[in-house]
C-alpha positions as a Markdown table, in Angstrom:
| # | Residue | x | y | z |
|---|---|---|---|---|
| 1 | Unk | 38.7 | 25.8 | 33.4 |
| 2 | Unk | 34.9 | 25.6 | 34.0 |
| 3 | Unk | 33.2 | 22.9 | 31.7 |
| 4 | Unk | 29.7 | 24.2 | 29.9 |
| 5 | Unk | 26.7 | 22.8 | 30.6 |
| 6 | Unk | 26.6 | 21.1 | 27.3 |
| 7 | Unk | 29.7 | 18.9 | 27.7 |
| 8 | Unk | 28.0 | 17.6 | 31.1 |
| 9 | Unk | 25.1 | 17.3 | 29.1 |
| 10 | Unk | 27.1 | 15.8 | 26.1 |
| 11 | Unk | 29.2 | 13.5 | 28.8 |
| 12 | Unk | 26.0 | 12.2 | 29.8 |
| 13 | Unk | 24.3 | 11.2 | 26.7 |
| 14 | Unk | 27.2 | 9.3 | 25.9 |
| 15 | Unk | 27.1 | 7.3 | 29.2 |
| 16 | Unk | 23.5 | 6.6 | 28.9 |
| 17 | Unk | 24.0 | 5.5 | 25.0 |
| 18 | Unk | 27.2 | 3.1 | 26.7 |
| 19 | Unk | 24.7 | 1.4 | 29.3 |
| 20 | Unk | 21.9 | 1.1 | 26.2 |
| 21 | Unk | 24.9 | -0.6 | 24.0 |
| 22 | Unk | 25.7 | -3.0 | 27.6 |
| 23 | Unk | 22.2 | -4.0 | 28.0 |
| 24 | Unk | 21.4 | -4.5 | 24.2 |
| 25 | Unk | 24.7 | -6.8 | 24.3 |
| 26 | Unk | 23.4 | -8.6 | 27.1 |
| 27 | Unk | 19.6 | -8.7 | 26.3 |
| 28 | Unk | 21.1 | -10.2 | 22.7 |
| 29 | Unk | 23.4 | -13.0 | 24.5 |
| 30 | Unk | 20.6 | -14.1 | 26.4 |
| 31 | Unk | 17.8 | -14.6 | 23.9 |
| 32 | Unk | 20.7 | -16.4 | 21.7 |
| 33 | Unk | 21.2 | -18.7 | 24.9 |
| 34 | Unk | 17.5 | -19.0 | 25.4 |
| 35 | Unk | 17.4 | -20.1 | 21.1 |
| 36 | Unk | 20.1 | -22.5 | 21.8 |
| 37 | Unk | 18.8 | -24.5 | 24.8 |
| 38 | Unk | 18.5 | -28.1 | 24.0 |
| 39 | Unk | 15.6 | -29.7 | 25.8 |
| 40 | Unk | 13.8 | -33.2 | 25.6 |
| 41 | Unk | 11.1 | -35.1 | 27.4 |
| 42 | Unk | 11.9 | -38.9 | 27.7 |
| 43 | Unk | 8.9 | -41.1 | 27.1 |
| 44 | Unk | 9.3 | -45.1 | 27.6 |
| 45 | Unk | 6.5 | -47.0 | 25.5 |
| 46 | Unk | 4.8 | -50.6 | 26.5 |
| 47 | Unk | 5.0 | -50.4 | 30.3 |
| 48 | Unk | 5.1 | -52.6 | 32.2 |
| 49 | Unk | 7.6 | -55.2 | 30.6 |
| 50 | Unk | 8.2 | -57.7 | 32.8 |
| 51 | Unk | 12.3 | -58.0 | 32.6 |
| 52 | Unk | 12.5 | -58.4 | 36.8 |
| 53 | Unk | 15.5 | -56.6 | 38.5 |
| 54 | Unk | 15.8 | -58.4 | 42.3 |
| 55 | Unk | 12.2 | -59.7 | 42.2 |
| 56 | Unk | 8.9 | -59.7 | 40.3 |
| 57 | Unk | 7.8 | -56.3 | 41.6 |
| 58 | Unk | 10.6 | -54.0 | 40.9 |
| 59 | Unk | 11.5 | -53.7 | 37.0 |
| 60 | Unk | 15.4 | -53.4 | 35.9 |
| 61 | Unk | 14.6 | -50.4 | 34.0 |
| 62 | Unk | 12.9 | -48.8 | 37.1 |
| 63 | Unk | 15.6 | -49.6 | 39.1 |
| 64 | Unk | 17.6 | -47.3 | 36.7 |
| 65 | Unk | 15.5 | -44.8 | 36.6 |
| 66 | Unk | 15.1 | -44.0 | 40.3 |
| 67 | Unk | 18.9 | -43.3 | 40.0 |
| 68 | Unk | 19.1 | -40.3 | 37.5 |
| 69 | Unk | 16.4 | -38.2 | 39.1 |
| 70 | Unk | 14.8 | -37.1 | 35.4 |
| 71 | Unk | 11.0 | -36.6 | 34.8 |
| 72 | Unk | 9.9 | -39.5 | 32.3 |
| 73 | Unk | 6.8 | -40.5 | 30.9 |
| 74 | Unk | 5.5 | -43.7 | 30.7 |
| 75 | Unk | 2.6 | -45.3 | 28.3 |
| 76 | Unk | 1.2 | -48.4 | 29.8 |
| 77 | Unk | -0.5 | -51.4 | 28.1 |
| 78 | Unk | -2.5 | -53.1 | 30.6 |
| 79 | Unk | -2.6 | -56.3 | 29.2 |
| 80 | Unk | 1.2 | -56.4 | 30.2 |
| 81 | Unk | -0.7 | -57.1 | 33.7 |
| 82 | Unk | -2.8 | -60.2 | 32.7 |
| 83 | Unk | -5.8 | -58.5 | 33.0 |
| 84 | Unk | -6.0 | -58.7 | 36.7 |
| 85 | Unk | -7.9 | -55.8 | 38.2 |
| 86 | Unk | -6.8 | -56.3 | 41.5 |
| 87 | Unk | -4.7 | -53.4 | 42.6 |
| 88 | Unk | -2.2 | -55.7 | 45.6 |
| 89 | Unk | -1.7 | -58.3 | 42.8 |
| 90 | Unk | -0.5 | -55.4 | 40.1 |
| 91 | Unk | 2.4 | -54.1 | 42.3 |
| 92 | Unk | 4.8 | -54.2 | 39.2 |
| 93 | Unk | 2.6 | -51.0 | 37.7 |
| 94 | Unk | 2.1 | -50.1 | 41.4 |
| 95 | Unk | 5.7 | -49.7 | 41.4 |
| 96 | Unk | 5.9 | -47.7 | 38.8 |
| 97 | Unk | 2.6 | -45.6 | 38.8 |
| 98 | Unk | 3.9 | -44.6 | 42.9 |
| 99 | Unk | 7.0 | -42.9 | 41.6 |
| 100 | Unk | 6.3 | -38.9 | 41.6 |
| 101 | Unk | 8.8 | -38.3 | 38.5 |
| 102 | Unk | 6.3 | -40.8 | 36.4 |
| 103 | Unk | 4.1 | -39.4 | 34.4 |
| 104 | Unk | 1.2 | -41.6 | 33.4 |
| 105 | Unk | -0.2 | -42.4 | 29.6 |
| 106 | Unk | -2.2 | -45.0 | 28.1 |
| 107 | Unk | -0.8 | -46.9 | 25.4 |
| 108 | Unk | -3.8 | -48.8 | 24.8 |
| 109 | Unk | -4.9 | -53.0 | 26.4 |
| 110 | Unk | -3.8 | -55.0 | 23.8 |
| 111 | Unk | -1.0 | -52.8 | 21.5 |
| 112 | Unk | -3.6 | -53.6 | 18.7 |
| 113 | Unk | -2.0 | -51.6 | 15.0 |
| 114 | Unk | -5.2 | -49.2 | 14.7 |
| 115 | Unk | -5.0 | -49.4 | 11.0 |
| 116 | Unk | -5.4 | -53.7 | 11.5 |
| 117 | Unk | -8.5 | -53.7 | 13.6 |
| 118 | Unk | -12.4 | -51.7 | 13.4 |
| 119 | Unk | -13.0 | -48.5 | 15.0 |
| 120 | Unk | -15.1 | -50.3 | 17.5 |
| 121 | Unk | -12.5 | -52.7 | 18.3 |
| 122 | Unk | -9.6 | -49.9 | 19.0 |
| 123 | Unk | -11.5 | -48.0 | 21.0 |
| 124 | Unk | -12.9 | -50.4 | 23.3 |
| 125 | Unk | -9.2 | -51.6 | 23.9 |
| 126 | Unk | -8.4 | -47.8 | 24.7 |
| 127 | Unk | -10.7 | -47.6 | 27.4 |
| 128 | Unk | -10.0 | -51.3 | 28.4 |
| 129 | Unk | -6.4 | -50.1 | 29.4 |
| 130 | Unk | -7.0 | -47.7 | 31.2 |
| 131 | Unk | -9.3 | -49.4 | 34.2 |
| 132 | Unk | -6.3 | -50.6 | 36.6 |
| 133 | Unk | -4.5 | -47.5 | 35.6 |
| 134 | Unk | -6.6 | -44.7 | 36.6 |
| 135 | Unk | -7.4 | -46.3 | 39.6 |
| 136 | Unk | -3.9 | -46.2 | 40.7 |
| 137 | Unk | -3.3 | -43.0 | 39.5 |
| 138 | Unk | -5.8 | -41.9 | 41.8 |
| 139 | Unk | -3.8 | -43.3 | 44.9 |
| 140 | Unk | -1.2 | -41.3 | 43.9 |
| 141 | Unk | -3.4 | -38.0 | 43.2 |
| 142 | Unk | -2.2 | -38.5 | 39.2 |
| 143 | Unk | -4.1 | -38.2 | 36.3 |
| 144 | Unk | -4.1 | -40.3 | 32.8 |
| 145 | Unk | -4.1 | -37.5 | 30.2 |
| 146 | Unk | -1.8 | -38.8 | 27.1 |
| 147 | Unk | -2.5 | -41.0 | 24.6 |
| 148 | Unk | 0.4 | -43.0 | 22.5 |
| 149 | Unk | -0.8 | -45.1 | 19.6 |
| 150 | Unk | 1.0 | -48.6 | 19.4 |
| 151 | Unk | 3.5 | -48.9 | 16.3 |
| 152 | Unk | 2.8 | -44.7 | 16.2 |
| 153 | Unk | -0.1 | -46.1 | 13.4 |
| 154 | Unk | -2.7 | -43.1 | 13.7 |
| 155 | Unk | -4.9 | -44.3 | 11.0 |
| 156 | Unk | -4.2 | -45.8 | 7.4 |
| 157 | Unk | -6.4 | -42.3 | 6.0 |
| 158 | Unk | -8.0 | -38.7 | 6.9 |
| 159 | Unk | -10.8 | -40.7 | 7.7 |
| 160 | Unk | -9.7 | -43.2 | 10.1 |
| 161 | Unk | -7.1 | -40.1 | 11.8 |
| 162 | Unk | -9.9 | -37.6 | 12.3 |
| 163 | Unk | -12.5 | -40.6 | 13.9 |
| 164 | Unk | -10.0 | -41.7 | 15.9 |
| 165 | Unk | -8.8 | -38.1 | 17.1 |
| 166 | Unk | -11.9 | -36.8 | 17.9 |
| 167 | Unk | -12.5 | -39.9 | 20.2 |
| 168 | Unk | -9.7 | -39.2 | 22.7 |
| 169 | Unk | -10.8 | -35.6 | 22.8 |
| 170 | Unk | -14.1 | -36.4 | 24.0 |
| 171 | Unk | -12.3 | -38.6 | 26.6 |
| 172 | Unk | -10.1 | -36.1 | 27.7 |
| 173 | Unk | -7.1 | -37.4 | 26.1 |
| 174 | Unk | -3.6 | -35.8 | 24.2 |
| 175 | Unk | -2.7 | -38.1 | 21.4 |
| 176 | Unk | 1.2 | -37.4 | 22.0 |
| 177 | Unk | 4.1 | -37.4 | 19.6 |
| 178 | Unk | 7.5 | -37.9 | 19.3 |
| 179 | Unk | 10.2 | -36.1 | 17.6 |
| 180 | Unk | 13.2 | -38.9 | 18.0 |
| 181 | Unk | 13.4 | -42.9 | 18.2 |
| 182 | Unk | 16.2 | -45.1 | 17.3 |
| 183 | Unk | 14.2 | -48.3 | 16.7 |
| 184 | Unk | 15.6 | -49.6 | 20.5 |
| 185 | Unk | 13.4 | -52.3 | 20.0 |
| 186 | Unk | 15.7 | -53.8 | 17.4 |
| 187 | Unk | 19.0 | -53.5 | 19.2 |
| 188 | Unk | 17.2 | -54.9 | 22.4 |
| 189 | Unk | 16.0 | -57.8 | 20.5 |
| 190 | Unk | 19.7 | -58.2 | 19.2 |
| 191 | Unk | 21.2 | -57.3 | 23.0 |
| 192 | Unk | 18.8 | -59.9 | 24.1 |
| 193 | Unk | 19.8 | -62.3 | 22.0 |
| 194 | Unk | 23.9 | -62.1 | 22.6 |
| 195 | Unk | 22.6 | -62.1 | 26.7 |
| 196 | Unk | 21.3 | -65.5 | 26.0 |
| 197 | Unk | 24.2 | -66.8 | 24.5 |
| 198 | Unk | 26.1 | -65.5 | 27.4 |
| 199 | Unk | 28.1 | -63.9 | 24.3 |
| 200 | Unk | 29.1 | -60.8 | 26.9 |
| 201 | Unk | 31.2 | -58.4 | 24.8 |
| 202 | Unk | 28.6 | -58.6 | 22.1 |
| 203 | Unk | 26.0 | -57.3 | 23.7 |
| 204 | Unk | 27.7 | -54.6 | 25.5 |
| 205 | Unk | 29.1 | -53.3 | 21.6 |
| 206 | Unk | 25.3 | -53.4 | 20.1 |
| 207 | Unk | 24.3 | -51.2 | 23.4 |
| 208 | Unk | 27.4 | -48.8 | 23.3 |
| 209 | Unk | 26.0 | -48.5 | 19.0 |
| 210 | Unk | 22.0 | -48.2 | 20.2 |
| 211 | Unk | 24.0 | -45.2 | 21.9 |
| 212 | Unk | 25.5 | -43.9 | 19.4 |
| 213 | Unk | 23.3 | -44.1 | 16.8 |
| 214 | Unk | 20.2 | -42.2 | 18.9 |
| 215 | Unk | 22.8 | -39.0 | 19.9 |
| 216 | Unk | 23.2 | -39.2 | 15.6 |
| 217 | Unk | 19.3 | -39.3 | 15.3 |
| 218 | Unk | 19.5 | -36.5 | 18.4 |
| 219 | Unk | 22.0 | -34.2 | 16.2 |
| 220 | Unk | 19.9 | -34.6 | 13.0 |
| 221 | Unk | 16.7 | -33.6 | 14.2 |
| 222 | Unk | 17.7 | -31.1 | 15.9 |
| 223 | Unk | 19.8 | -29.7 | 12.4 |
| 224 | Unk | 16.5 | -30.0 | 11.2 |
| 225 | Unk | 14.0 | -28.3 | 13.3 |
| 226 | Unk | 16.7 | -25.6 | 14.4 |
| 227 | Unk | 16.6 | -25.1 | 10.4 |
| 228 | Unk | 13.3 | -25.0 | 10.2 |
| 229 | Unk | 11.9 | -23.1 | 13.1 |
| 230 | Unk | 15.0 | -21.1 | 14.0 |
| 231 | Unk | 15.4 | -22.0 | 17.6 |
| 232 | Unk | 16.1 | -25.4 | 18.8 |
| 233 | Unk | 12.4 | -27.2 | 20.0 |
| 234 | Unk | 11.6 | -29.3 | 22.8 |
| 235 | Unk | 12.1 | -32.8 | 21.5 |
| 236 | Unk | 10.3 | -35.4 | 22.5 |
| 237 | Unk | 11.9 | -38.9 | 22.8 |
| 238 | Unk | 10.4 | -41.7 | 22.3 |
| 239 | Unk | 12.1 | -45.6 | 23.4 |
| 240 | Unk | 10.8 | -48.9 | 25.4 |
| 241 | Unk | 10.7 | -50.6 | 28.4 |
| 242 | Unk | 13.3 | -53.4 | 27.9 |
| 243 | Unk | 16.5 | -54.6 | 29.6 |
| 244 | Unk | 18.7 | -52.7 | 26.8 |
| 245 | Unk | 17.1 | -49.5 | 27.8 |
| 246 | Unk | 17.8 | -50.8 | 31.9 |
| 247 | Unk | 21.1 | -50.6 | 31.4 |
| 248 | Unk | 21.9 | -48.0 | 28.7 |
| 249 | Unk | 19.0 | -45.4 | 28.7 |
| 250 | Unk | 21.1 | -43.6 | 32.2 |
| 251 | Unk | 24.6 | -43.6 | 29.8 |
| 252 | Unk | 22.2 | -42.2 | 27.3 |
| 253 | Unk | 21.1 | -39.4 | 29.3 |
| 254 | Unk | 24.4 | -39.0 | 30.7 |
| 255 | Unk | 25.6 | -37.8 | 27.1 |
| 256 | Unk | 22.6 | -36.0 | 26.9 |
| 257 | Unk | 23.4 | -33.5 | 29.5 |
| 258 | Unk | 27.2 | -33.7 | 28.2 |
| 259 | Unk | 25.8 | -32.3 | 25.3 |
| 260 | Unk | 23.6 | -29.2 | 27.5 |
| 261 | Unk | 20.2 | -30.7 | 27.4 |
| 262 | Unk | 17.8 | -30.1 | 30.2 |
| 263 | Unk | 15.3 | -33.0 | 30.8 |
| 264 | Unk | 12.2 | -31.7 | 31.1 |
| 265 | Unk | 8.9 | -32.9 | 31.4 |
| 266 | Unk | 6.4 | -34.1 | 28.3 |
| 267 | Unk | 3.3 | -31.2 | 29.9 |
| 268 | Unk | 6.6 | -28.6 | 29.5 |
| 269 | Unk | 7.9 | -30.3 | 26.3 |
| 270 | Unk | 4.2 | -30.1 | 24.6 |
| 271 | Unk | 3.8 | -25.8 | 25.3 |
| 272 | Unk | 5.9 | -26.1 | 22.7 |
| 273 | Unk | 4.4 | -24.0 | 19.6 |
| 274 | Unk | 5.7 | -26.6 | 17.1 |
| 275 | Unk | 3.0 | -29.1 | 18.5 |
| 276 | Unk | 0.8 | -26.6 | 17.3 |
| 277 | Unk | 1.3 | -27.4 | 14.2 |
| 278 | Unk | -1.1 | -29.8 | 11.4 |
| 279 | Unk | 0.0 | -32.9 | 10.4 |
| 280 | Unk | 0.1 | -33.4 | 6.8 |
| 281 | Unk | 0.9 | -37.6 | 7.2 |
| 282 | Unk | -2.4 | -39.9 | 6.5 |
| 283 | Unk | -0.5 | -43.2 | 6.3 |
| 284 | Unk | -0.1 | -45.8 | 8.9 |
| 285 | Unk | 3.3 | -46.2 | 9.1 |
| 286 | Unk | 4.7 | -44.5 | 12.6 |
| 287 | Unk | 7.1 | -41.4 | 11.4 |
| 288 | Unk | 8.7 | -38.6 | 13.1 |
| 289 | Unk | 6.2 | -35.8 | 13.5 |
| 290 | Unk | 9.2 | -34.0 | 12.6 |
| 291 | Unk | 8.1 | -35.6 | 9.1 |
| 292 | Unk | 4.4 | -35.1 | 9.9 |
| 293 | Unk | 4.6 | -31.1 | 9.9 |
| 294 | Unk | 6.5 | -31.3 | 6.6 |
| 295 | Unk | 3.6 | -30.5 | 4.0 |
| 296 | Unk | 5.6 | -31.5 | 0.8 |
| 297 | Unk | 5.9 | -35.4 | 0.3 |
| 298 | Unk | 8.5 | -34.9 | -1.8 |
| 299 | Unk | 10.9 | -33.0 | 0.9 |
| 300 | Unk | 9.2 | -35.4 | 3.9 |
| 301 | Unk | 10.6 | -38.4 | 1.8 |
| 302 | Unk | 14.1 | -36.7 | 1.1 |
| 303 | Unk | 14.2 | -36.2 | 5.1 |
| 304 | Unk | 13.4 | -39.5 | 6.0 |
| 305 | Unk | 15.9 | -40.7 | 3.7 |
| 306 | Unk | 18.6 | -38.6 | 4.9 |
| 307 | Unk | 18.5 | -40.3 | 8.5 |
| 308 | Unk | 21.4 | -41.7 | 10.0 |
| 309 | Unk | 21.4 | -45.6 | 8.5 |
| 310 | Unk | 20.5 | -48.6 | 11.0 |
| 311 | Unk | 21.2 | -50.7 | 8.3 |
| 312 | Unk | 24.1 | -52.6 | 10.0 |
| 313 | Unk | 21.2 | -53.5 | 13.1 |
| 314 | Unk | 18.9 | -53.9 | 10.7 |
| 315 | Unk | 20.8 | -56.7 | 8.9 |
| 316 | Unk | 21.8 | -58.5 | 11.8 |
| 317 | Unk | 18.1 | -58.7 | 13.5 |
| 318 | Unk | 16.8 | -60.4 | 10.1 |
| 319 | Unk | 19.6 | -62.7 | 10.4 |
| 320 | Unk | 19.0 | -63.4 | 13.9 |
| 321 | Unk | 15.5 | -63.7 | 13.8 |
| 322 | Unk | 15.5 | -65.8 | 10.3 |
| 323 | Unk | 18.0 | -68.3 | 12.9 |
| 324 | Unk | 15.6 | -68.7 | 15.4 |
| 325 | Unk | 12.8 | -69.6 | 12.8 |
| 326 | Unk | 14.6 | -72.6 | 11.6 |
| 327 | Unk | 14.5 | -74.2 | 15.0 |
């Protein structure tokens, strides 16, 4: 039986409305995959801390770091170096300036609180860190772009924020934020401590909890900002150079990819649109900028509150540290 021409017509149609259904499914899957890739920069504050791996050039946190082949940030306080400007006696930030998965920042001379000290005084300790630095950098055909204040203390008003901000624009720098921190520096002070006493198994269970707890921080700010924004952002973390980090920062990361994030860089992490974004904080004290693009105080407070507790670290540091004062 000979078929009219509008059942070939008809046959068609429907073909062409099955590959528009195919590619609408598979245009759909992948901007659902593209909303739920996790990605975060890794940033290491108060470079270079001289906990020596081997000998007094090579770091036990660089030593790590060669090993997982991530890009990583660094912020460098230059008084860390003794304020010696010769480049052969500096090999320790040699060392780690050389490496070309390094990014460089500046994280200030003297770690100086901004809201503690004058304008004046800040901001000739800015430039003063960055003297050995930049002439490294150069070396290495690297350039010091990004900014980190110490503590995270931007100012203690409007006033003091917008001086200091306008400043590192006109020197060509990115004041640069952070999206998650686990206070490391308490459970290295506490890991540091059980090291000393040669008490083994103690350290190794506050590092396997500074683990935990920072993939808990990891899956509440990214409830939040996938919340918020619809899409998971490129987070920005932010921890230090210590021997904790030396030997647990590679199992952190290894979780990390466990859980499907991609290590980027902080240049890729900052395209970002959130970064965009105002910040509504004028205080000193050194928050999430999660907390910083909330404009109600009332719901940045309820946020803050809601974090995972570090209460348990937090206890036994003040213990610790109230110990070693009666000595």
């Amino acid at each position: 039986m000979k078929r009219s021409k509008h059942f070939y017509i008809s046959t068609r149609l429907n073909k062409i409305k099955k590959v528009k259904f195919i590619l609408t499914i598979i245009i759909f899957t992948f901007y659902q995959s593209i909303k739920g890739q996790l990605k975060v920069a890794i940033t290491i504050d108060d470079v270079p801390n001289k906990t020596f791996f081997i000998n007094s050039t090579k770091s036990a946190i660089l030593h790590s770091l060669d090993s997982l082949n991530i890009p990583i940030c660094i912020f460098i306080n230059e008084g860390k170096t003794h304020n010696n400007d010769s480049l052969a006696k500096n090999e320790l930030l040699n060392n780690w300036i050389s490496k070309k998965y390094i990014t460089l920042g500046n994280h200030s001379y003297s770690h100086f609180r901004y809201s503690d000290v004058t304008f004046e005084t800040f901001t000739n300790d800015i430039l003063k860190g960055e003297v050995i630095t930049k002439k490294t950098a150069k070396k290495y055909h690297k350039k010091l772009k990004y900014f980190r204040f110490p503590f995270n203390d931007l100012g203690k008003d409007s006033t003091q924020q917008a001086l200091i901000s306008n400043f590192l624009i006109s020197n060509n720098y990115q004041i640069t934020p952070f999206t998650i921190e686990s206070v490391d520096w308490m459970y290295n002070y506490v890991y540091e401590y059980y090291l000393s006493k040669n008490e083994i198994e103690k350290a190794k269970e506050i590092g396997e909890s500074y683990v935990t707890k920072t993939l808990e921080y990891f899956n509440y700010i990214e409830n939040i900002t996938t919340s918020k924004y619809g899409k998971s952002i490129s987070q920005i973390y932010m921890c230090h150079d210590n021997i904790l980090n030396a030997n647990y920062l590679p199992i952190l990361v290894k979780h990390l990819k466990q859980k499907k994030y991609s290590l980027i860089r902080l240049k890729t992490a900052l395209k970002d649109d959130v970064y965009k974004q105002q910040n509504y904080y004028t205080n000193k004290w050194g928050i999430s900028w999660v907390y910083r693009w909330v404009k109600d105080k009332e719901e940045r407070k309820l946020l803050i509150k809601n974090e995972p507790s570090t209460e348990d670290i937090e206890t036994l540091f003040q213990k610790i540290e109230d110990s070693q004062k009666l000595k």
